[in-house]
C-alpha positions as CSV (number, residue, x, y, z in Angstrom):
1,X,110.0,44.9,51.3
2,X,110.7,44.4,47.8
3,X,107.9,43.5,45.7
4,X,108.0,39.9,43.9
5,X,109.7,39.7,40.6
6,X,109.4,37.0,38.2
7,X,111.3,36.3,34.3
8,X,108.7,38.2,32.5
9,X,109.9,41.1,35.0
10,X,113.6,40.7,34.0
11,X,112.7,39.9,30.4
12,X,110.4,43.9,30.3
13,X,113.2,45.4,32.2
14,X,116.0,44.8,29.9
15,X,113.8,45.5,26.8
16,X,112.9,48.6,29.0
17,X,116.8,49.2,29.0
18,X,117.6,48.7,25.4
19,X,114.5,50.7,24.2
20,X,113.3,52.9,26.8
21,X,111.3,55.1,23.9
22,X,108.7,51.7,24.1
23,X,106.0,51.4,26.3
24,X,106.4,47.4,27.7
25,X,103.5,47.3,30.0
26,X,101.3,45.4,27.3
27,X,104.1,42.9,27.2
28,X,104.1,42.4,31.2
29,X,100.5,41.4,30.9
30,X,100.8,39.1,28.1
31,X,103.7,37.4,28.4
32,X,102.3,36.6,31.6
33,X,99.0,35.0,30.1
34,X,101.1,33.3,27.9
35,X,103.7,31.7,30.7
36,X,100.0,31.0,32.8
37,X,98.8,29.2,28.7
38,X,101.4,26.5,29.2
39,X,101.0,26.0,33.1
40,X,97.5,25.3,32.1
41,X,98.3,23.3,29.3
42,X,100.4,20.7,30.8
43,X,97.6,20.3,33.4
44,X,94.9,19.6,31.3
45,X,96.8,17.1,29.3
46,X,97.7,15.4,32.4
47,X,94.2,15.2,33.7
48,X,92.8,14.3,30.0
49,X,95.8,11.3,29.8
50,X,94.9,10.2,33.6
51,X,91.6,10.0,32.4
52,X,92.7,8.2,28.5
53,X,90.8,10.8,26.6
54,X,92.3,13.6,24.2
55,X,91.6,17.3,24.4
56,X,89.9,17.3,21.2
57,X,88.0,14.1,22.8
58,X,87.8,16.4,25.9
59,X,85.9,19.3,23.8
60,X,83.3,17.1,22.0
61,X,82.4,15.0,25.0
62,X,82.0,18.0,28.0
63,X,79.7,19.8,25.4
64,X,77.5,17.1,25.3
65,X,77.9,16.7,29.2
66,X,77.1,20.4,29.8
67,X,73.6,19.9,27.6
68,X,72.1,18.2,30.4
69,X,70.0,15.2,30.3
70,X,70.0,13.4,27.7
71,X,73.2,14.9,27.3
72,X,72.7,15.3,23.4
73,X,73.2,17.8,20.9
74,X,73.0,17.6,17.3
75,X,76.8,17.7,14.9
76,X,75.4,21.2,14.1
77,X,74.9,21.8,17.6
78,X,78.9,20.3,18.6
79,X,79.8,22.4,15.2
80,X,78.9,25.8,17.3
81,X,80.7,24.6,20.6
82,X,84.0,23.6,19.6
83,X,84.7,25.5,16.4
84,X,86.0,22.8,13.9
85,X,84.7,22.2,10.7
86,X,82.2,19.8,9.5
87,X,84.3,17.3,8.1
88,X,86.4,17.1,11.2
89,X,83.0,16.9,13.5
90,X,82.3,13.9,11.6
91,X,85.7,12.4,12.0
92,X,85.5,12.9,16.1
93,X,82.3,11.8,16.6
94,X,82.9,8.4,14.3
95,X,86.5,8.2,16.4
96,X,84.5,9.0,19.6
97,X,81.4,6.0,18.5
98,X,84.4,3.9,17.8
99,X,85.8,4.1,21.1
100,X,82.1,3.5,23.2
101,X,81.9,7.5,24.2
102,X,79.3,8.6,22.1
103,X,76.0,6.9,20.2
104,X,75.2,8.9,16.7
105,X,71.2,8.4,15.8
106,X,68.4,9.5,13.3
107,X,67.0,12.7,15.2
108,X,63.7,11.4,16.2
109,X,61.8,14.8,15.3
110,X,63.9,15.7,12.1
111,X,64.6,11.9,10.0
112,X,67.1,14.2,8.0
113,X,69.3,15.1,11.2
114,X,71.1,13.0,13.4
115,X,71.7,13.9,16.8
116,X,75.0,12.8,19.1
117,X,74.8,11.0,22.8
118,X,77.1,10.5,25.5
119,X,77.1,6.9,26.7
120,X,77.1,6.2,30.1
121,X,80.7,5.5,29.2
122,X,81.4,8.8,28.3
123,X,80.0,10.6,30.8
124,X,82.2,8.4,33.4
125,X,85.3,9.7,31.5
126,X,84.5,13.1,31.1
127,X,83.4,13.4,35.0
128,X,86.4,11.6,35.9
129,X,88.3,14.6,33.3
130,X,86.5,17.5,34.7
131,X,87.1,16.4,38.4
132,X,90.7,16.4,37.8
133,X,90.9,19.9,35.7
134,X,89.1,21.4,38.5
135,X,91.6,20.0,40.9
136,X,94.6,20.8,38.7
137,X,93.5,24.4,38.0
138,X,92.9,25.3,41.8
139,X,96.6,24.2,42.3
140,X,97.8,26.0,39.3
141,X,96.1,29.2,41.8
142,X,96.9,28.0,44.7
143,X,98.5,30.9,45.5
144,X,95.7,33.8,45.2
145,X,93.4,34.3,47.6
146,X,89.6,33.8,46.6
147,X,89.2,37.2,46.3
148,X,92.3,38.1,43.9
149,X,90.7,35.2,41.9
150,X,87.5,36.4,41.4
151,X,89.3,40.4,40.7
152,X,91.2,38.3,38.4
153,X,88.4,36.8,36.7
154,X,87.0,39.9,36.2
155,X,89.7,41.8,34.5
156,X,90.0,38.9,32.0
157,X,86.4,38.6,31.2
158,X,86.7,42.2,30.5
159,X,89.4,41.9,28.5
160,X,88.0,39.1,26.5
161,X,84.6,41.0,25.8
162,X,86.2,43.7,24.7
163,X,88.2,40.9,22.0
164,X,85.2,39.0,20.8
């Protein structure tokens, strides 16, 4: 049986053809991650819009969920998480206040800080986001097995380590 081909195996094998004194097997892996990049993509911004937030909403908003009760982090805190700059923090979290999503107070232990909290609001949204992203991205691998997912996972991670 032949094995399963796919346009990134057409795409290698004619580059293969044209200049067989290149080694292509970096771009089978990564045009691949790239194709897999705007599968995920689309799903995410179709469970963020079923759910009327944005991604960069999406970013701010499941950090603060992820803190745990109170589910609250100082802008410095956010700053870390979603790697913007301080000027575009404040922006998000004045758009997000504006929209009901978050609260912004006077950090009760330091009066010069301020410190960020998702309303109850919020955190209906971003569960409602995260249940569908969950549910989108086991369709997007509906097609591995468990155990090809986690072998997956693992190869990436590596790959990522080794990166950062």
């Amino acid at each position: 049986m032949a094995a399963e081909q796919d346009e990134v195996d057409r795409i290698v094998g004619a580059w293969s053809t044209e200049r067989p004194d290149l080694d292509f097997s970096p771009m089978s892996v990564l045009s691949r991650i790239d194709r897999l990049a705007h599968h995920l993509e689309r799903a995410r911004r179709e469970a963020f819009r079923r759910t009327d937030i944005e991604p960069w909403e999406w970013d701010v908003l499941s950090a603060l969920r992820r803190a745990g009760e109170p589910y609250q982090l100082s802008p410095k805190q956010l700053l870390q998480q979603t790697l913007v700059s301080s000027g575009t923090m404040t922006n998000r979290i004045d758009r997000l206040k504006a929209r009901g999503l978050v609260e912004r107070a006077t950090d009760p232990s330091d009066r010069r800080g301020a410190v960020v909290t998702l309303t109850d609001e919020g955190r209906t949204r971003v569960d409602a986001a995260v249940t569908r992203l969950i549910d989108a991205e086991a369709e997007l691998l509906g097609g591995m097995t468990a155990a090809d997912q986690r072998r997956l996972g693992s190869l990436l991670r590596h790959l990522l380590v080794s990166l950062d």
